[in-house]
C-alpha positions in Angstrom: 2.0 16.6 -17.2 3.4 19.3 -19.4 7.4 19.2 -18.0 10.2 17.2 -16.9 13.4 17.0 -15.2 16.2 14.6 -15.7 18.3 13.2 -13.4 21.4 11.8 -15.0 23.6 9.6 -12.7 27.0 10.3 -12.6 29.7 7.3 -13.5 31.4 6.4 -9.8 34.1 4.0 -9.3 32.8 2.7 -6.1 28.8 2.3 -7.2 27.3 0.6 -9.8 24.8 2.6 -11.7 21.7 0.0 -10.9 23.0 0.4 -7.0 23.0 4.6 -7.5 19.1 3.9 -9.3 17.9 2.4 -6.4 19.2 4.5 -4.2 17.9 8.0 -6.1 14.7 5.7 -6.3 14.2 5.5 -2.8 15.3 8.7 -1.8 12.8 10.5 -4.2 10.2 7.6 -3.0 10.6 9.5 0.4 10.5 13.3 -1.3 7.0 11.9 -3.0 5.6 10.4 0.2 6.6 13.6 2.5 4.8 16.1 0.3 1.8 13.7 -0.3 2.2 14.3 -3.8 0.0 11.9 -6.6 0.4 14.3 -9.6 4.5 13.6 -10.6 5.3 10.4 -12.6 8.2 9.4 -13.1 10.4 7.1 -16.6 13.5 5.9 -17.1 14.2 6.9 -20.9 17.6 5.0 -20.8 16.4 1.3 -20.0 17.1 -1.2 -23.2 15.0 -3.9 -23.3 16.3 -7.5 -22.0 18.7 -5.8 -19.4 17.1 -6.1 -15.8 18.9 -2.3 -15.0 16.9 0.9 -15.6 19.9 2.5 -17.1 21.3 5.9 -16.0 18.6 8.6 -15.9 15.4 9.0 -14.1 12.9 11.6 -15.3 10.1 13.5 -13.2 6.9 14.2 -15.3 4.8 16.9 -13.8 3.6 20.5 -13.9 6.0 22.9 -13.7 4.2 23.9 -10.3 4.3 20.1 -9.0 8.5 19.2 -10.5 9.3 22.8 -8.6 7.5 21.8 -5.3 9.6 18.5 -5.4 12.8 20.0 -6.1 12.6 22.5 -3.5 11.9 19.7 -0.8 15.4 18.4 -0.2 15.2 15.0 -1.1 18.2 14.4 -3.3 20.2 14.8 0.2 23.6 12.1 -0.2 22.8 11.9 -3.9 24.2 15.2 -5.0 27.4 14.0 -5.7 26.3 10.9 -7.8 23.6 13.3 -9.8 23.6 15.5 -12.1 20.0 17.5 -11.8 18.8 19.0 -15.4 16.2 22.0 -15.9 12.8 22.1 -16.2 11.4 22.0 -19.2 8.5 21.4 -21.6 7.7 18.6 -23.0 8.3 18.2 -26.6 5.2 18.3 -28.7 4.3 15.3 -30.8 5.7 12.9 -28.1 3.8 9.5 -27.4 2.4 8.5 -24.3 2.9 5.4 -22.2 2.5 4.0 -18.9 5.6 3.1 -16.4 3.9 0.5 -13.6 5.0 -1.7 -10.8 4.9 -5.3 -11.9 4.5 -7.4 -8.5 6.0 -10.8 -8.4 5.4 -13.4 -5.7 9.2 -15.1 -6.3 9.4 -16.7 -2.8 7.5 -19.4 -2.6 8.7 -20.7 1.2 7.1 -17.3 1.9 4.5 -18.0 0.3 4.2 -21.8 1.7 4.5 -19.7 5.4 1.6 -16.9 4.0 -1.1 -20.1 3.3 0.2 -22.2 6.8 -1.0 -19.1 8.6 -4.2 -18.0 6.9 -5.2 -21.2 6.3 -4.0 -23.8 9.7 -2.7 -26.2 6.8 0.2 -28.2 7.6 3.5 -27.5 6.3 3.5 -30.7 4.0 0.6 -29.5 2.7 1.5 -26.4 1.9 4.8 -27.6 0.1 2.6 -30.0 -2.2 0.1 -26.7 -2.8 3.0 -24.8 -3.5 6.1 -26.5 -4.8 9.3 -25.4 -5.0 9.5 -24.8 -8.7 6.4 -22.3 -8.3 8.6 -19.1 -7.9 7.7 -16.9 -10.9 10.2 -15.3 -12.8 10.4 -11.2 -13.9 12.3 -10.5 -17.1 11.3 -6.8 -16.4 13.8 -4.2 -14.9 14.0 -3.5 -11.2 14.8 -1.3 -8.5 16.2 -2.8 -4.7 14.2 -1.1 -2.1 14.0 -1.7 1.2 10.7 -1.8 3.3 9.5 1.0 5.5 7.3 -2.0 7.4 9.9 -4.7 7.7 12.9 -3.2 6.9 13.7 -5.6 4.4 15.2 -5.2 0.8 13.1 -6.2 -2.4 13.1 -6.0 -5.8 10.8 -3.7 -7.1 10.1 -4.4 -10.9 9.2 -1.8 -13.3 7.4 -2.0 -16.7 7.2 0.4 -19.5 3.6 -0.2 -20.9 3.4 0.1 -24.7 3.2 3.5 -27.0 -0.4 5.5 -26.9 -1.1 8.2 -28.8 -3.0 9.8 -26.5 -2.1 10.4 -22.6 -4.0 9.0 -20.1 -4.6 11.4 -17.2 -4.6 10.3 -13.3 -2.3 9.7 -10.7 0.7 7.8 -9.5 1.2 6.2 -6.6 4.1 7.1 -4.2 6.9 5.8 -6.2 5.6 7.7 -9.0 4.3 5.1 -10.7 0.6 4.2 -12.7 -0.9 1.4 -14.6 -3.2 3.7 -16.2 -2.1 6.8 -16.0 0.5 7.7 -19.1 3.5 9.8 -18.8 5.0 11.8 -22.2 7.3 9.1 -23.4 10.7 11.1 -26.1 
């Protein structure tokens, strides 16, 4: 976890920056997933806290033999024009180290209501006094639209930047890049 690469989205009059981050999201979701790679996290080093976008740049955390593997797959297909792709290069010593995870949040609770009618044979009266309608749970935290490889359908997929280590954490992320426990280099 010794490099990085940024990828700096490019202002476009007909996309919003938070629709070009979801799109770059998922396309390099599909990069991760097609070269079965667990060794390249990923941060966004331009969120601001209280905004629910991720800002304008998403940065690969790797080896510089794991960020070149990636880049030479051609996942950034349709996003070359809204991207600009920077260098590989070390990361800075004396950085701090935190943690970019998935946050998942049940926020449907009719979906929820349908989940416990099924697994349980309740009735749906019951269900809606087990789960009422002020029960969907909110997410403050910044997010991503993705749609499902299973369904088909789009979600939000929430993202948290953990809090400053001083020390990394090594492991793996899963195939959006993320970890709950593993750390990237956070500058």
């Amino acid at each position: 976890m010794n490099h990085y690469i940024d990828l700096k989205l490019l202002p476009d009059p007909e996309f919003a920056a938070t629709q070009l981050m979801s799109a770059l999201f998922a396309k390099l979701h599909r990069g991760l997933h097609d070269l079965r790679r667990d060794d390249v996290g990923i941060s966004f080093p331009a969120v601001k806290a209280g905004t629910l976008g991720l800002g304008d740049c998403l940065r690969l955390h790797g080896t510089a033999e794991a960020l070149d593997k990636l880049m030479t797959l051609n996942w950034l297909t349709g996003m070359r024009d809204h991207v600009q792709v920077g260098t590989l290069n070390a990361v800075p010593a004396g950085t701090k180290y935190r943690t970019v995870s998935r946050v998942q949040v049940d926020s449907n609770p009719e979906r929820a209501r349908r989940r416990l009618i099924k697994r349980h044979g309740i009735s749906e009266e019951e269900a809606r006094q087990r789960i009422p309608g002020s029960a969907a749970k909110r997410c403050s935290d910044p997010y991503v639209i993705v749609r499902s490889n299973s369904t088909g359908q789009p979600f939000h997929l929430f993202i948290r930047h953990g809090p400053l280590l001083d020390a990394p954490r090594p492991g793996t992320f899963n195939g959006y890049g993320l970890s709950s426990t593993t750390t990237i280099p956070w500058f």
